[in-house]
C-alpha positions as a Markdown table, in Angstrom:
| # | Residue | x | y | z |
|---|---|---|---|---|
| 1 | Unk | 28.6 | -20.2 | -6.3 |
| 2 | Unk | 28.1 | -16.3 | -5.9 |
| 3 | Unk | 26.9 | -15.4 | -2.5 |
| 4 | Unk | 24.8 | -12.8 | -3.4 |
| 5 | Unk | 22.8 | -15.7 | -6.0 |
| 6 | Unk | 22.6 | -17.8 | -2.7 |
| 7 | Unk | 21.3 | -15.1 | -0.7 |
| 8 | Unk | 18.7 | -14.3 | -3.6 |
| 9 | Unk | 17.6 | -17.8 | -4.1 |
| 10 | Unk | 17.2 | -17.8 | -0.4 |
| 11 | Unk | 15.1 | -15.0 | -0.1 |
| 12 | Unk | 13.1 | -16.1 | -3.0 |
| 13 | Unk | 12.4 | -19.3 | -1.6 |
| 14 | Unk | 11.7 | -17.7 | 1.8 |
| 15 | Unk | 9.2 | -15.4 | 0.4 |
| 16 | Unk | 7.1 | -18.0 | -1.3 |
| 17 | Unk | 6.9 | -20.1 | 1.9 |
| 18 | Unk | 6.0 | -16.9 | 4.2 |
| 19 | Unk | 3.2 | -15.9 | 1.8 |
| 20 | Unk | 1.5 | -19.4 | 2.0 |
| 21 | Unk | 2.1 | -19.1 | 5.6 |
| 22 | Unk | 0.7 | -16.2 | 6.1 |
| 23 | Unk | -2.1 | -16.4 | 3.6 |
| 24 | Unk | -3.0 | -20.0 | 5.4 |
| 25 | Unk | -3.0 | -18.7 | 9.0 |
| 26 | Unk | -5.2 | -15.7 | 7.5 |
| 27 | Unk | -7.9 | -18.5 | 6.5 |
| 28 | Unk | -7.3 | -20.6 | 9.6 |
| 29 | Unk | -8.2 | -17.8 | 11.7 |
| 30 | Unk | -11.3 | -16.3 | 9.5 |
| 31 | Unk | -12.4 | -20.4 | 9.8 |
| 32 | Unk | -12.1 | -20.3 | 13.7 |
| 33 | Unk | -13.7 | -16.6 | 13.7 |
| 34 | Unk | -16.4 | -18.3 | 11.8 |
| 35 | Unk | -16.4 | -21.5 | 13.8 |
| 36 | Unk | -17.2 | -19.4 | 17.0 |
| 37 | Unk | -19.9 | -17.0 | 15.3 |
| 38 | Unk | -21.8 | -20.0 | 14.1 |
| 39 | Unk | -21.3 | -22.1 | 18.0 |
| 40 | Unk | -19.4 | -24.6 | 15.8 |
| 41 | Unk | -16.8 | -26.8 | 17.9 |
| 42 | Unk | -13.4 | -26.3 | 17.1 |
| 43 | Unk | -10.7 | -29.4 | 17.6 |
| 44 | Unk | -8.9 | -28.8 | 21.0 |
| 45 | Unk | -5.8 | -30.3 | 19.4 |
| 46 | Unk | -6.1 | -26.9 | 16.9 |
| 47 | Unk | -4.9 | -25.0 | 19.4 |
| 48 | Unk | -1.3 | -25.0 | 19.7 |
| 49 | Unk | -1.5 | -24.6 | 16.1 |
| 50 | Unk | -3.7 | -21.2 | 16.6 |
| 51 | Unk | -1.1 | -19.7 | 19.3 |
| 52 | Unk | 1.6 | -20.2 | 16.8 |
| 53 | Unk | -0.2 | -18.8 | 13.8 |
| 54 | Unk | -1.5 | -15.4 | 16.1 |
| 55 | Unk | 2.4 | -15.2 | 17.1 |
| 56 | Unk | 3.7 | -15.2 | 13.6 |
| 57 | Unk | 0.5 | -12.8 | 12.5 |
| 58 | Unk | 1.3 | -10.3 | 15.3 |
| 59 | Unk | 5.0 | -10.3 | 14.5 |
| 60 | Unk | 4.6 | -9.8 | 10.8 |
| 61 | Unk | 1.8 | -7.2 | 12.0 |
| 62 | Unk | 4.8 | -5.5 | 13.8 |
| 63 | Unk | 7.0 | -6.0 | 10.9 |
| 64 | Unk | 4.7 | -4.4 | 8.3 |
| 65 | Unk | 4.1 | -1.3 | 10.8 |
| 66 | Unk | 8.1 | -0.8 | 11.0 |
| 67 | Unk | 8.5 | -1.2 | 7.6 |
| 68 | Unk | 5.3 | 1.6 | 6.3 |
| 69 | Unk | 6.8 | 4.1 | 8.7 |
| 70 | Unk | 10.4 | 3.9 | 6.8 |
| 71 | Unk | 9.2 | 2.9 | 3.7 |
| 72 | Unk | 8.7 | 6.8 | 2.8 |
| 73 | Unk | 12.0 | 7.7 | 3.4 |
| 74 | Unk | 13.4 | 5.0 | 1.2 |
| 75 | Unk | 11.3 | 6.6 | -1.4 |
| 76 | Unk | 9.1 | 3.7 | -1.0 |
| 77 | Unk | 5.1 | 3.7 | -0.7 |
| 78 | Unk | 4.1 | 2.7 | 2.9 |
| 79 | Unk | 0.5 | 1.3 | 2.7 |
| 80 | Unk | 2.4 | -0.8 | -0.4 |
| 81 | Unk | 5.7 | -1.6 | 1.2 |
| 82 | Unk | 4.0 | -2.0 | 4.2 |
| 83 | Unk | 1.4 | -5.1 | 2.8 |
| 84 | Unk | 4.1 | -6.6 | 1.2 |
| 85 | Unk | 6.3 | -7.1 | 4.2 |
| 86 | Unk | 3.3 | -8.3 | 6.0 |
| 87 | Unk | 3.3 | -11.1 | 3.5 |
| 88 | Unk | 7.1 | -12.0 | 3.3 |
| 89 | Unk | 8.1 | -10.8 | 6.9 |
| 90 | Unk | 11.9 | -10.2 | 7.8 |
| 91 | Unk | 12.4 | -9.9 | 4.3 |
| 92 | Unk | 10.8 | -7.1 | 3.3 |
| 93 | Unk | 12.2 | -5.1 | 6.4 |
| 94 | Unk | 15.8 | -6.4 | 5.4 |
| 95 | Unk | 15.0 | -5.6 | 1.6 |
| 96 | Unk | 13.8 | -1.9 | 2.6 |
| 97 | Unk | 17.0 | -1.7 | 5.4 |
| 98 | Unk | 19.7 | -2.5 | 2.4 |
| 99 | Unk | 18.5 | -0.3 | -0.4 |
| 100 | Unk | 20.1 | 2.4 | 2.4 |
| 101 | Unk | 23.4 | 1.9 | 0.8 |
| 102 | Unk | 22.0 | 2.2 | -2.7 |
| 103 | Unk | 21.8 | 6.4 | -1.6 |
């Protein structure tokens, strides 16, 4: 099998998992906002599960940041590149990083 094939299906699948991710800890965290504006009592056990999901937010946070300020120099849009790698993480940033050699 090709390598570049594997390394597409990879990133593929990666993609799909990290926006599902991503879009989940989005609700978890608008359901615990919630939870605390309405005095609701969250689960203790929840919140390891909240550390994790702020970690992976802030990182892809950083992520999309890195990625809108070189997005215009890779004749990308940076509010667009810059959404999308919040969404697929790593990915984006390594997608945006190898269309270098394309110039």
């Amino acid at each position: 099998m090709n390598l570049k094939l594997i390394k597409k299906n990879i990133y593929s699948f990666v993609k799909i998992i990290s926006t599902v991710l991503i879009t989940s800890a989005i609700a978890l965290e608008s359901w615990n906002i919630y939870a605390l504006i309405n005095n609701i009592n969250v689960p203790s056990s929840l919140n390891p599960i909240f550390w994790i999901e702020r970690f992976a937010m802030m990182s892809h946070f950083i992520e999309s940041i890195i990625a809108a300020f070189y997005a215009h120099s890779r004749q990308k849009m940076p509010i667009k590149y810059a959404t999308y790698t919040f969404f697929v993480g790593t990915i984006g940033l390594l997608e945006l990083f190898d269309q270098q050699d394309d110039y």
